[in-house]
Z-matrix of the N, CA and C atoms (Angstrom, degrees):
N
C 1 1.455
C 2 1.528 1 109.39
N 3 1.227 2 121.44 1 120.37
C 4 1.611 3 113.04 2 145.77
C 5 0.866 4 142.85 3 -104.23
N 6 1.617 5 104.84 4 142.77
C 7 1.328 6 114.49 5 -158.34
C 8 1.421 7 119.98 6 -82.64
N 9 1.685 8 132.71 7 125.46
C 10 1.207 9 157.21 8 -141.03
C 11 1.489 10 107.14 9 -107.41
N 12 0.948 11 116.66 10 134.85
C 13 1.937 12 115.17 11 171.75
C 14 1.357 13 98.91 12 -125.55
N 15 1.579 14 105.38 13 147.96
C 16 1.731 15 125.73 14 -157.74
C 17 1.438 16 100.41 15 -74.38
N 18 1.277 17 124.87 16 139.54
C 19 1.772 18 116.66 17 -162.34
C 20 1.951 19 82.39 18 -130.14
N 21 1.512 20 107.61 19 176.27
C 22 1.625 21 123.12 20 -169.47
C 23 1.756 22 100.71 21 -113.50
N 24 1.454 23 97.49 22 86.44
C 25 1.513 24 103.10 23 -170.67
C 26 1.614 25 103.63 24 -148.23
N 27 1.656 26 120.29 25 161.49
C 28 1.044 27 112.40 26 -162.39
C 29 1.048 28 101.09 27 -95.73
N 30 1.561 29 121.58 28 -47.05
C 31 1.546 30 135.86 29 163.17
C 32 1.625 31 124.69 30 -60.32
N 33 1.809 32 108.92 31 -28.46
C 34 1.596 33 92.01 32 -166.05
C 35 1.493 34 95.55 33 -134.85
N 36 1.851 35 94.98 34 122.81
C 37 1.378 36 95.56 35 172.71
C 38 1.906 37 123.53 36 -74.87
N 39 1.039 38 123.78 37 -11.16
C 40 1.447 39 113.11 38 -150.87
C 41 1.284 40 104.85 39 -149.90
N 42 1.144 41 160.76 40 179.27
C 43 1.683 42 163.68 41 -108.00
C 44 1.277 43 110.73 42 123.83
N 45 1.342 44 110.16 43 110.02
C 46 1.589 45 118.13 44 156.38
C 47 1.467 46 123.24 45 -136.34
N 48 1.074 47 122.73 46 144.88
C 49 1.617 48 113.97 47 -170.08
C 50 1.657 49 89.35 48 -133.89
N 51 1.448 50 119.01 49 146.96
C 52 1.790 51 150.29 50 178.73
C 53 1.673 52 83.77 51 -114.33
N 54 1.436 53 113.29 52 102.39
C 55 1.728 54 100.50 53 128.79
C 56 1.014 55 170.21 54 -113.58
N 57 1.410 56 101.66 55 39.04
C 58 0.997 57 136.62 56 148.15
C 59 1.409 58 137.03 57 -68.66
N 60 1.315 59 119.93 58 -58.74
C 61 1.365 60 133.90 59 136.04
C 62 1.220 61 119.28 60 -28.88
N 63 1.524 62 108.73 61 -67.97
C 64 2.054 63 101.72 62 -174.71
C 65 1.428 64 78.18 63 123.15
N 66 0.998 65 157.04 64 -53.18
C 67 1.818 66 168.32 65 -72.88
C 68 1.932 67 95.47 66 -121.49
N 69 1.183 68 93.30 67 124.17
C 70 1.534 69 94.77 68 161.58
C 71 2.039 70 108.99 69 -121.25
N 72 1.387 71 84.23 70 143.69
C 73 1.851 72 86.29 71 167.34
C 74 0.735 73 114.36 72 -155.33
N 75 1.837 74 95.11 73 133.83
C 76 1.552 75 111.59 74 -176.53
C 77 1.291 76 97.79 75 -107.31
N 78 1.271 77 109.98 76 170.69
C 79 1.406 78 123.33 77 164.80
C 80 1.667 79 109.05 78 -161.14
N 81 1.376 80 99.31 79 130.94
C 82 1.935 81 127.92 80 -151.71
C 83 1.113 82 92.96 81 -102.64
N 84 1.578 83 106.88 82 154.65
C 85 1.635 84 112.81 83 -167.47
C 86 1.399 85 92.09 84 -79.43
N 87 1.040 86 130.14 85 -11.23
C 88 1.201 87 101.91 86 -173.50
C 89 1.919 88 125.31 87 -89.71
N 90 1.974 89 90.93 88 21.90
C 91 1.146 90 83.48 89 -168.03
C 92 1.576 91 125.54 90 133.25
N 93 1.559 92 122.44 91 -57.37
C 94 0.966 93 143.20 92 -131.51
C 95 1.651 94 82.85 93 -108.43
N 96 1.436 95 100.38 94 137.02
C 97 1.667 96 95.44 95 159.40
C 98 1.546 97 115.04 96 -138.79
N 99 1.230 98 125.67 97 130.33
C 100 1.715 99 143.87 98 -173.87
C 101 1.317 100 113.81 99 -85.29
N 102 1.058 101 136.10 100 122.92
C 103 1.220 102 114.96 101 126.42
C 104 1.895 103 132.64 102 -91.99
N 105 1.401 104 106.41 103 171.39
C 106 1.752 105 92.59 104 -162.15
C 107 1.760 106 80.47 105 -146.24
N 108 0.885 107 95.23 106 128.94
C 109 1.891 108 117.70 107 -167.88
C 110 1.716 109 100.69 108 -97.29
N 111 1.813 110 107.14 109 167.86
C 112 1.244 111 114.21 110 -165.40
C 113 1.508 112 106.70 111 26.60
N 114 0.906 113 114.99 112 48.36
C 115 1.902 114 104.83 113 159.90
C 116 1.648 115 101.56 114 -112.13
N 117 1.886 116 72.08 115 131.03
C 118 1.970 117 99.67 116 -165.89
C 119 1.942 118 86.09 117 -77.26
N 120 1.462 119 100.26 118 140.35
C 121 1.315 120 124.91 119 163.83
C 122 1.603 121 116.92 120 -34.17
N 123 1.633 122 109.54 121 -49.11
C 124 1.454 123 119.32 122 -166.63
C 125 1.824 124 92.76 123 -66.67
N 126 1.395 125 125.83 124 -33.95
C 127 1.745 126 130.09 125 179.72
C 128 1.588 127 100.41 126 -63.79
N 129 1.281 128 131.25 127 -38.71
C 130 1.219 129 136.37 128 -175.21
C 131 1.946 130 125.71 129 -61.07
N 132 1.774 131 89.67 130 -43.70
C 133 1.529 132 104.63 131 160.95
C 134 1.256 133 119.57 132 -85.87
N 135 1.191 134 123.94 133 -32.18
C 136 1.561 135 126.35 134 156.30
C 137 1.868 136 116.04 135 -16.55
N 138 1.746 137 69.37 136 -64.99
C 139 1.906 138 91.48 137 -178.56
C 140 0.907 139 121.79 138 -52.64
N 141 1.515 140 140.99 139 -71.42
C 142 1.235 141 175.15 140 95.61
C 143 2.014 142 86.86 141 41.82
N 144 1.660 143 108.13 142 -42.46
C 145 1.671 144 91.96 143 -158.98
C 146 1.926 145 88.94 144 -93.19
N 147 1.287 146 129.70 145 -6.21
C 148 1.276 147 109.59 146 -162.93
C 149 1.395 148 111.04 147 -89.74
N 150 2.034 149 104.22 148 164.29
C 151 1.288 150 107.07 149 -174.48
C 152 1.449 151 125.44 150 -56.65
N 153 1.496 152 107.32 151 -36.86
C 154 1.351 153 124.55 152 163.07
C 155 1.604 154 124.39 153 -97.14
N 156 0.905 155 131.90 154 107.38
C 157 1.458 156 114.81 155 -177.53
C 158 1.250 157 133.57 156 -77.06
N 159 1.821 158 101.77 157 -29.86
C 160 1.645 159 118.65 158 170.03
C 161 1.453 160 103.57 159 -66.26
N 162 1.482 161 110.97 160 -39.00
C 163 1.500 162 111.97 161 -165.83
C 164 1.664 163 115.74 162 -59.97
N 165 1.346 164 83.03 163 -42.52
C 166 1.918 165 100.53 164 168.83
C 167 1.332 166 125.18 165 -60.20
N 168 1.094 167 128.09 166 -54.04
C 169 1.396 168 149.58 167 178.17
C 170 1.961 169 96.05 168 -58.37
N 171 1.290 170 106.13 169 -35.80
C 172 1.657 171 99.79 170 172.87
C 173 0.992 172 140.83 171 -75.60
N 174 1.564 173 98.50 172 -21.22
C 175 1.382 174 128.30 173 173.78
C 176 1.475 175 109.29 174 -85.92
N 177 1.349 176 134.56 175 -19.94
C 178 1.288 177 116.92 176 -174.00
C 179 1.938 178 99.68 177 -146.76
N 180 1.004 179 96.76 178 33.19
C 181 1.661 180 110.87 179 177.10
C 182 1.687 181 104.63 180 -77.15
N 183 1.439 182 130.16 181 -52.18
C 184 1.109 183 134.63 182 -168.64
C 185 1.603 184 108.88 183 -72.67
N 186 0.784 185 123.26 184 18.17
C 187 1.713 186 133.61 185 -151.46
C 188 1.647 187 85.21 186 -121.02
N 189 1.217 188 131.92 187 -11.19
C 190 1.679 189 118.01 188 -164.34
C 191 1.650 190 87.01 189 -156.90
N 192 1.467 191 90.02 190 135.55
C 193 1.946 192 109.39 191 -176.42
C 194 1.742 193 88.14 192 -67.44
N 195 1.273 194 114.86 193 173.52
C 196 1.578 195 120.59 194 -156.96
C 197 1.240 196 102.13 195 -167.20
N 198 1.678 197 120.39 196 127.87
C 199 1.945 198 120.55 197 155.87
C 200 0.943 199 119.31 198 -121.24
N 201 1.340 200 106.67 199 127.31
C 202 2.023 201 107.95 200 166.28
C 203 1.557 202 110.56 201 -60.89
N 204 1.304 203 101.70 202 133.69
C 205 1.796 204 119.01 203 174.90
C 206 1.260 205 101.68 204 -79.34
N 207 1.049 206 104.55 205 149.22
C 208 1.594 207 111.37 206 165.42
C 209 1.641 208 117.38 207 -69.20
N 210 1.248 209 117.02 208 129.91
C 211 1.826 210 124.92 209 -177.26
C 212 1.288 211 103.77 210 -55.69
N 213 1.790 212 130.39 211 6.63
C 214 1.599 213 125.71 212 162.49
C 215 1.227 214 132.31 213 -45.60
């Protein structure tokens, strides 16, 4: 599991990045949590630095293969 810290977004409660893995995970208020593979570290602070973060993550989400976790 990685562990996620609560970010200021309308859509996404939580942020965690593995770097080791490459692995980013989000998890959306509505619930839902992603991970998004080979994502380079420097995309991770990107995130973390933009005005929007959901907005960002929308814009460059399709760019990295992705699995829903199970709600366990």
């Amino acid at each position: 599991m990685i562990e996620r810290t609560p970010v200021e977004s309308s859509n996404i409660k939580s942020i965690g990045y593995d770097k080791d893995g490459k692995t980013l995970a989000v998890e959306f208020k509505n619930g839902g949590i992603y991970h998004y593979h080979d994502f380079p570290k420097t995309a991770h602070t990107e995130l973390l630095g933009a005005k929007s973060i959901g907005g960002h993550l929308n814009k460059i989400k399709n760019q990295y293969k992705y699995t829903k976790q199970d709600d366990k």
